[in-house]
N, C-alpha and C positions, 0 to 999 in steps of 0.2 A: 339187491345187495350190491349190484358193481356199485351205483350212485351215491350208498352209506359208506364204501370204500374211497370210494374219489374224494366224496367230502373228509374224510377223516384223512386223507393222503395230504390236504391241505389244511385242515390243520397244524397236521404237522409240519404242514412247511410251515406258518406266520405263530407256530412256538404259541395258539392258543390250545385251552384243556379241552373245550365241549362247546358245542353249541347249543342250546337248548330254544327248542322249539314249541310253541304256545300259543293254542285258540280257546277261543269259545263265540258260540252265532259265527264263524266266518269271518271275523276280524280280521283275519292276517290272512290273504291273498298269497301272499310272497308263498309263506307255509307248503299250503297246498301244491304250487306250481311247484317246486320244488322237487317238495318229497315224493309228489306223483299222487296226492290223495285227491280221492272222487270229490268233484263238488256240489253233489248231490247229498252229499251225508246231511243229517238234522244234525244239528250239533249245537244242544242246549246247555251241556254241562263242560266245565274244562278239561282240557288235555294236555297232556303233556310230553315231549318223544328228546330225549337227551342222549345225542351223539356226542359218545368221548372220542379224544382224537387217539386213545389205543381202548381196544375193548368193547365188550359187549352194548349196543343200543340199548336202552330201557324205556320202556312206554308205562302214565302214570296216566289213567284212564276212569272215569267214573263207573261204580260199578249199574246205573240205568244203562249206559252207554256204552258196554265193556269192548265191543268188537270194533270201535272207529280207527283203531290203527292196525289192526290185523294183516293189513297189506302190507304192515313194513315190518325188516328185523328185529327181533330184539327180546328181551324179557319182557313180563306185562306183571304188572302190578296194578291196585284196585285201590279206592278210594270212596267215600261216602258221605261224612257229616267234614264239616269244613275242617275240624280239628287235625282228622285223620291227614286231610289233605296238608296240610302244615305240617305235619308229621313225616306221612310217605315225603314230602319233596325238602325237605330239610335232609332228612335220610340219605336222598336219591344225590343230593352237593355234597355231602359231607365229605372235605379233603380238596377238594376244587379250589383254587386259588379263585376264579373268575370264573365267567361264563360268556358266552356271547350269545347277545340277542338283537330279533328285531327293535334296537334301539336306539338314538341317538343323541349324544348329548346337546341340551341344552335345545333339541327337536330341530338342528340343523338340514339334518338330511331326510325333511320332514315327510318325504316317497316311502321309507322304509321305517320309519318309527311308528309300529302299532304296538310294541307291548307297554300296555297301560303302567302310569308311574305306579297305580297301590303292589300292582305283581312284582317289578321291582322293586320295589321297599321290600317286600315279602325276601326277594333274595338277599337282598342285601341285609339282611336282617340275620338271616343265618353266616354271616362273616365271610359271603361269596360277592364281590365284586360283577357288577355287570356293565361287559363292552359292548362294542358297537360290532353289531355282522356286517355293517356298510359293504365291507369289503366283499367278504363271502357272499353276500347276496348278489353284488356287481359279478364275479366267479362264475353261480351257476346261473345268475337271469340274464347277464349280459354277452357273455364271450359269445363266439361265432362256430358253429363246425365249418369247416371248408365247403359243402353244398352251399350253407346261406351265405359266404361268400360270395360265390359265383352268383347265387340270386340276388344278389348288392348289386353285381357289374352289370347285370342283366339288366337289370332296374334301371341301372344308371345309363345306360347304352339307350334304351329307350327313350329314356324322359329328357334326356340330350339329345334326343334327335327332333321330338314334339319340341323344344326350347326354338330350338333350328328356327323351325316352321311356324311357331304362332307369332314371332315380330312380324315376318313378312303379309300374316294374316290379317293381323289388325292394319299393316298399313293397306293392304289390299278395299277390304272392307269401310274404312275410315274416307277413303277416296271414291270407293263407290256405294252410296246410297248411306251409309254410317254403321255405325256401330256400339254398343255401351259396354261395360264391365260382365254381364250375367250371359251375353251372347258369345263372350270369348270364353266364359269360364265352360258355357255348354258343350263347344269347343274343344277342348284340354279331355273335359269329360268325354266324348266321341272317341278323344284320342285313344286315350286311356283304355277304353273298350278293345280298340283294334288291337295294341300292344299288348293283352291279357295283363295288365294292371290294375289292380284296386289298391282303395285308399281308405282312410277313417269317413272321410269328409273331401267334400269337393277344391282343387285346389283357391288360391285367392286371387282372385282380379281387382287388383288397388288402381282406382287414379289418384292424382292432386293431394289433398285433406286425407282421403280415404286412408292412402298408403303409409299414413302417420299414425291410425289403426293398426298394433302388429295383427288381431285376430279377427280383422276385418272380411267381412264374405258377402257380397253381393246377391239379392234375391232377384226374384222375376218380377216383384214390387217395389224396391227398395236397389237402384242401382246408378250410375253415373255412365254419360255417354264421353265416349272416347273420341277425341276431336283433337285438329291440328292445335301446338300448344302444350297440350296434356303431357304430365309426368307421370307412367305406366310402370307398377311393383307387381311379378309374377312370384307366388310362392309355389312350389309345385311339389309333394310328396308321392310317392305309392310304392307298392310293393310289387313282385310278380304273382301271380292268382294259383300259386300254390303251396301245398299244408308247408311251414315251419320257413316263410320267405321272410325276408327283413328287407328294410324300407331303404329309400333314397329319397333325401330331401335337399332341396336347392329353391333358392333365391335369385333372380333376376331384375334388372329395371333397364326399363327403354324411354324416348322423348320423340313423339311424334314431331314435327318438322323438319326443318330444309338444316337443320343445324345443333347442338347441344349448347342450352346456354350456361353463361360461366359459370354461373350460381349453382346450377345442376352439377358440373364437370368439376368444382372445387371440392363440391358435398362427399363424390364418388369417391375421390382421391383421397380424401382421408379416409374413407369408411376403408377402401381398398386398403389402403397402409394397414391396419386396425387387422383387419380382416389376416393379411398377412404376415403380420405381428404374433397371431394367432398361430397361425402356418409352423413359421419359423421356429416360435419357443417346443410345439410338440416336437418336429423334425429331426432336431438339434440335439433336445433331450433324450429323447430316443436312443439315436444313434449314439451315444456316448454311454447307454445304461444305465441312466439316474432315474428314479422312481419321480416320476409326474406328478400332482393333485390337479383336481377339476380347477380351484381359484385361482392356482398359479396361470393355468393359458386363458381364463379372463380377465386376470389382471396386467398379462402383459397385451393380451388387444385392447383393452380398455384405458392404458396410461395413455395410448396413443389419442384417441380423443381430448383424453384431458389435456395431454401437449399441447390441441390444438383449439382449446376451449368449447368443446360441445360432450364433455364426459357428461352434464347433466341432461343428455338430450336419448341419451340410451339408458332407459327408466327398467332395461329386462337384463338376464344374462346375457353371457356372449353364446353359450348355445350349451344344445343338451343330447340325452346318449340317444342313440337310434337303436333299433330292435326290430321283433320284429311286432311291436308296438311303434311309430312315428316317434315317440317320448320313451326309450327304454329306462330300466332300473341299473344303469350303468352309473357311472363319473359325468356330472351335469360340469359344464366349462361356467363355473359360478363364483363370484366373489362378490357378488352384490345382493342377490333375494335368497342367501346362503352363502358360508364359508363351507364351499363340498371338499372336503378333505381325502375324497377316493382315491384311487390310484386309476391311473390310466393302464390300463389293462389289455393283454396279448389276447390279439384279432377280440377286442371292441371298438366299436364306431361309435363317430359324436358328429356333431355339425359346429361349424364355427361361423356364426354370421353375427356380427356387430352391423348396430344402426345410427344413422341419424335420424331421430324424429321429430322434424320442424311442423310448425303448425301448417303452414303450405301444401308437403310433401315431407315423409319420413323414405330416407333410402336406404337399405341394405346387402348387404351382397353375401350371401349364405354357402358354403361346400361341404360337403363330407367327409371327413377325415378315417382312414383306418388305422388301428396301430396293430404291428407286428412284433414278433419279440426283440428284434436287434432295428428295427426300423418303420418309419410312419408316413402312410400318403394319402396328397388328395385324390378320392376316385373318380373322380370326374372333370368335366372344363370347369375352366377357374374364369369369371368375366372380367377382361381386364379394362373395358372402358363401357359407359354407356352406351346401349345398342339405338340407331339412330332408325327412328320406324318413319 
């Protein structure tokens, strides 16, 4: 009940009537996590669970199926041959100016849009308007308690310390006997162990060509030996290795030799500008109290490329929400594979790493950003020049 209260506390803040909530087979993920339902249920037929933002929940439940929302508030109402179903949920809006669902227009914010277009024609058919929960969803799957905070800085303490230590490694190694991409990635991984960190996936060891691959990962078949010369892209993620931790993600690049060539050192400089372009518009915003979108802070890292003619060379966003998923369902920093229209939202994280991706070498330089309600920061080191291995 506190949870149907909270959501309903904000609704009324963002002045929406209802939320209305909708599966059938486990299509909607979001749902679940959510509301707190088992994901164990069979769930053949639809459901339905509509929080107004004053007033009683009502759950719209098939009657094969009648107990799948029983764990949560509300009246229950019953349903059977489709008509009825038309019926009870016509009923169930009737006076709603709108609704909000998992929707979005035109499939923008295509993480969070599962309820199928025919269910909205359905609503919208009864003269109820259907918006977008973008926000509300960003609310409860993205924001932070204060613990996963601290498991951020924790995280982040760590994996800045392993950053420290694996430049010096590879050049250690590079100089005695050699080294490739899959040996330092085992590395990171060893680290990782000592520091009680886990991750989805191993982080990525890029050289040359490789590092022009954003989702590039080196096997024990499949990998590139590291040698004087080489342009080396460390991505590195994890979380701390316990229940309800949230992740820290960073981007690195180093240049083995005696020097940084210019070509390398020009690439950096605009990524860096890009990158702190980025920085700047959340910091600013922030502090001044103006309500953020994801596309506005990749469009303002992203002009900076095009100022300097390599905006077609970053083919991805400028970066996405963290959780305590790697990828959360936050405000993705997007104006390019989506216009994310989110709000950047009090204590959620995102990363901001703009790239250059040349056919040679793709460099980027990635940090973590958090935002607080009057103020926004990087939590961690920020690389201000390539690291020379």
């Amino acid at each position: 009940m506190d949870k149907i209260e909270e959501i309903q506390a904000e609704l009324r803040r963002r002045k929406v009537p209802a939320w209305l909530f909708y599966d059938h087979h486990h299509r909607d993920a979001i749902s679940y996590r959510i509301l707190g339902l088992p994901e164990s249920l069979m769930v053949s037929r639809r459901w339905f669970y509509l929080i107004p933002a004053q007033g009683e929940p009502v759950k719209l439940v098939h009657r094969i199926e009648p107990h799948h929302l029983d764990t949560l508030p509300g009246k229950k109402q019953f349903y059977a041959p489709w008509q009825e179903l038309v019926d009870r949920l016509r009923e169930l809006l009737r006076g709603l100016p709108e609704v909000a669902m998992q929707f979005s227009p035109n499939n923008m914010v295509f993480t969070i849009s599962t309820a199928d277009a025919g269910t909205v024609d359905l609503i919208r058919s009864f003269g109820v308007s259907v918006i977008s929960s973008a926000n509300l969803v960003a609310r409860f799957e993205a924001t932070w308690t204060e613990e996963q905070v601290r498991s951020h800085f924790a995280a982040g303490k760590s994996i800045d310390a392993i950053m420290t230590a694996v430049f010096p490694e590879i050049a250690h190694r590079v100089r005695n006997g050699g080294t490739n991409e899959f040996e330092i990635q085992r590395w990171l991984v060893e680290a990782f162990r000592r520091e009680a960190l886990v991750a989805d996936s191993p982080p990525i060891v890029a050289v040359n060509e490789h590092s022009s691959d954003p989702h590039y990962s080196p096997t024990a078949d499949h990998n590139a030996r590291i040698s004087e010369g080489d342009f080396v892209l460390l991505d590195v993620w994890g979380k701390k290795e316990m229940p309800g931790s949230v992740y820290y993600d960073i981007s690195w690049t180093g240049y083995v030799g005696r020097s940084v060539p210019d070509r390398v050192r020009e690439i950096f400089d605009i990524v860096r500008r890009s990158r702190d372009a980025g920085i700047e518009k959340v910091t600013t915003s922030i502090a001044r109290g103006e309500k953020l979108a994801g596309w506005e802070v990749d469009k303002a890292a992203r002009d900076v490329l095009e100022a300097a003619g390599y905006g077609k060379y970053l083919n991805n966003r400028v970066g996405h929400s963290i959780g305590t998923e790697v990828h959360g369902n936050g405000a993705n920093m997007d104006n390019f594979e989506s216009h994310d229209e989110r709000e950047l939202l009090p204590n959620t994280c995102f990363s901001i790493e703009p790239g250059i991706y040349l056919p040679e070498f793709g460099l980027r330089s990635e940090v973590n950003m958090l935002v607080r309600p009057s103020s926004a920061e990087v939590t961690g080191r920020v690389q201000s020049e390539v690291v020379l291995i």
